[in-house]
Every structure is written in structure tokens, then in C-alpha cells.
C-alpha positions as CSV (number, residue, x, y, z in Angstrom):
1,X,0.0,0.0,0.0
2,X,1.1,3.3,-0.9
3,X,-1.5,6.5,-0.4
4,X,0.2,10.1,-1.0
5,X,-1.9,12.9,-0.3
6,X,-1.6,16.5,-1.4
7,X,-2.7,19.2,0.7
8,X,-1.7,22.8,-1.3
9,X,-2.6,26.3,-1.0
10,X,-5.9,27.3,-3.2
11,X,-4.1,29.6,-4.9
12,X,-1.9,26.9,-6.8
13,X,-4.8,25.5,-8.1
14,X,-4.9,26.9,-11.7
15,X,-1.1,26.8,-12.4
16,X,-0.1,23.6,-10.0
17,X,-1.4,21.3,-12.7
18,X,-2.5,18.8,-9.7
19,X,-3.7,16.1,-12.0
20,X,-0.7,15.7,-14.0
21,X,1.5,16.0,-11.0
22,X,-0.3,12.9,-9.8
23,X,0.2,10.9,-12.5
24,X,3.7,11.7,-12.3
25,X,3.9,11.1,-8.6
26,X,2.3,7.1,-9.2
27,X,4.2,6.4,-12.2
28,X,7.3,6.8,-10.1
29,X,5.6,4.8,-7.5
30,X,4.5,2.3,-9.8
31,X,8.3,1.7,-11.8
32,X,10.6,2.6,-8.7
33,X,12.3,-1.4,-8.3
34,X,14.6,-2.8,-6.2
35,X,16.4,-5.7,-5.8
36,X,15.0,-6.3,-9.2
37,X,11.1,-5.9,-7.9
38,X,8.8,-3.5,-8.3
39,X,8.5,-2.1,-4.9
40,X,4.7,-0.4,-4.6
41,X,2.4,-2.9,-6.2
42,X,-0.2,-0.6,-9.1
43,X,-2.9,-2.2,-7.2
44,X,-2.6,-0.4,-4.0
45,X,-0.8,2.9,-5.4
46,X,-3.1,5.9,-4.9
47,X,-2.3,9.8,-5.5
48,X,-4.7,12.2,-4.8
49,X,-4.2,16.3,-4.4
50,X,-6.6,18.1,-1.8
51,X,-6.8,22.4,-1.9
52,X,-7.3,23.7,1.0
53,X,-9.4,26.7,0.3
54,X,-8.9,28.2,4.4
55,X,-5.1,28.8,5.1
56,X,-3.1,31.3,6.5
57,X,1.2,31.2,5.8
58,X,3.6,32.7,8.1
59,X,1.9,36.5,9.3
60,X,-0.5,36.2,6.4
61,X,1.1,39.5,4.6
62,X,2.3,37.9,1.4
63,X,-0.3,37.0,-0.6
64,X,1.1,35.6,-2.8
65,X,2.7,32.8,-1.3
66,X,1.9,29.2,-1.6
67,X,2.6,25.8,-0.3
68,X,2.0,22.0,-0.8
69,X,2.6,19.1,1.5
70,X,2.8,15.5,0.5
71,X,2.0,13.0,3.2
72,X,2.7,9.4,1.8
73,X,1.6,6.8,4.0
74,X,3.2,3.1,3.0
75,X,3.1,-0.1,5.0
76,X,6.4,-1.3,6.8
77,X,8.5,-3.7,5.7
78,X,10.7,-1.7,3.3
79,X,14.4,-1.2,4.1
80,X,15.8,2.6,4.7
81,X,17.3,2.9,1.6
82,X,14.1,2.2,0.1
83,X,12.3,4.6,1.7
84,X,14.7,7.4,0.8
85,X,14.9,6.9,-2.5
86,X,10.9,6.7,-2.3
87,X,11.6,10.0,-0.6
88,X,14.3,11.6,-2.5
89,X,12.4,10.8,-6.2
90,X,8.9,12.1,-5.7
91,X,10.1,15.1,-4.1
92,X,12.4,16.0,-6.5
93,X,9.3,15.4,-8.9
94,X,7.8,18.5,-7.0
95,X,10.5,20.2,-7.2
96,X,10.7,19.9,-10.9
97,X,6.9,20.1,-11.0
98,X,7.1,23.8,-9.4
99,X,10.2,25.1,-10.7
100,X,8.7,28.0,-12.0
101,X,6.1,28.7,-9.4
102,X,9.2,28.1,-6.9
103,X,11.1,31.3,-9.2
104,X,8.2,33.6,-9.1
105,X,6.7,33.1,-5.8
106,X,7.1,32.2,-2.4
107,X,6.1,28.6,-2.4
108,X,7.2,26.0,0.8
109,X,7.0,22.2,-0.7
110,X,7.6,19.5,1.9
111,X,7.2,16.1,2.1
112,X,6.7,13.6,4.8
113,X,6.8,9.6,4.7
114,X,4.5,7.3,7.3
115,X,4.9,3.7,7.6
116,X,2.1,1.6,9.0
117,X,1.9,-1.6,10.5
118,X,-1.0,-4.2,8.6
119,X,-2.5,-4.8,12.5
120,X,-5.5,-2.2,12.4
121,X,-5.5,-2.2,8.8
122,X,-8.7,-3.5,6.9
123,X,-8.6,-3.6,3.4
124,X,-11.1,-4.7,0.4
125,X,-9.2,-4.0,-3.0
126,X,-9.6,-6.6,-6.2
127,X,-7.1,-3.9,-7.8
128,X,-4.4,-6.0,-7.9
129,X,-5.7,-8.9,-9.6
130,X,-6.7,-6.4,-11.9
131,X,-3.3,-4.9,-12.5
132,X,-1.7,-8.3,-13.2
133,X,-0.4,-9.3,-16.6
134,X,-1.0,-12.9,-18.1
């Protein structure tokens, strides 16, 4: 399982070009291998991008300014290098992804990682089966 959530700024929402950032943030997801297997399996990768239409940055006085935060949330089990290069490709993927909001306005991009243990965990998913080739 591997669920990355955007939270951003309202005012991104016409230039940030969420939807094709989140293709771009779950094909990464979907290729990244290692040890010669895909790490995130299609069937459980999900990207989704969430404005938040009430925020207030810093003092509030530049009104321009602008922000998203990616929370990915990703069951345990994956070694550290793993999750840094999980880490270390889709934020640079924002970083490309806002280079030129990032050169004309105050933007803040971060990006956090959560793993999760399977106990407390239901799922229901036939996406898998689905995403497997003959």
C-alpha cells in the first residue's frame, strides 16, 4: 500500500497542474524497483491532491505565497534505503513540478513519509488482480 496525499494552497490550483502531478507522482511509485522488484504494487498505489481553500502562511502579509505538502503513507516492511529513494524521487518530482512557481513566488513544498503496521488495517481491494499481466 502506498496512499500520497496533497494538501496545497488554493491559490496553486490553476497553475499547479495537480492532475498531471499525480500521474507523475504514481508512475514513479508504480516503476521505482529494487532488488529487481517492483517495490509499490499498481494495485494499491493511490495519489490524490486536496486544496485547501482556508489557510493562512507565516503572518499572512504575502499574498502571494503558496505551499503543498505531501504526506505518503506506506506499509512497513521496506528497508531505509528504500524509503529514501521513495523520498528523495517524488520530491524531487515536486521540485521539478514547481520550478517555476518556486522562481516567481514564495512557495514551501515539503514532504513527509508514514509507515504503517498491517495490524488495524482492513482492506477490500480486487485492484491488484486487476493490474496483473498474463
Amino acid at each position: 500500500m502506498s496512499h500520497m496525499t496533497l494538501e496545497y494552497s488554493a491559490n496553486l490550483r490553476h497553475d499547479g497542474d495537480f492532475k498531471g502531478l499525480c500521474a507523475k507522482l504514481a508512475r514513479f511509485m508504480t516503476e521505482l524497483r529494487a532488488d529487481g522488484r517492483g517495490v509499490y504494487p499498481p494495485g494499491g498505489v493511490r495519489v490524490r491532491a486536496i486544496s485547501c481553500e482556508e489557510y493562512c502562511i507565516a503572518d499572512g502579509s504575502l499574498e502571494d505565497a503558496a505551499f503543498v505538502h505531501a504526506n505518503l503513507k506506506i506499509g512497513a516492511g521496506r528497508s531505509p534505503e528504500t524509503r529514501k529513494a521513495t523520498c528523495d524521487g517524488l520530491f524531487g518530482i515536486m521540485q521539478e513540478h514547481f520550478a517555476a512557481q518556486f522562481a516567481r513566488r514564495g512557495l514551501a513544498l515539503s514532504l513527509e513519509l508514514n509507515e504503517f503496521s498491517e495490524s488495524g488495517t482492513l482492506k477490500h481491494n480486487n485492484l491488484h488482480a486487476r493490474f496483473k499481466k498474463p
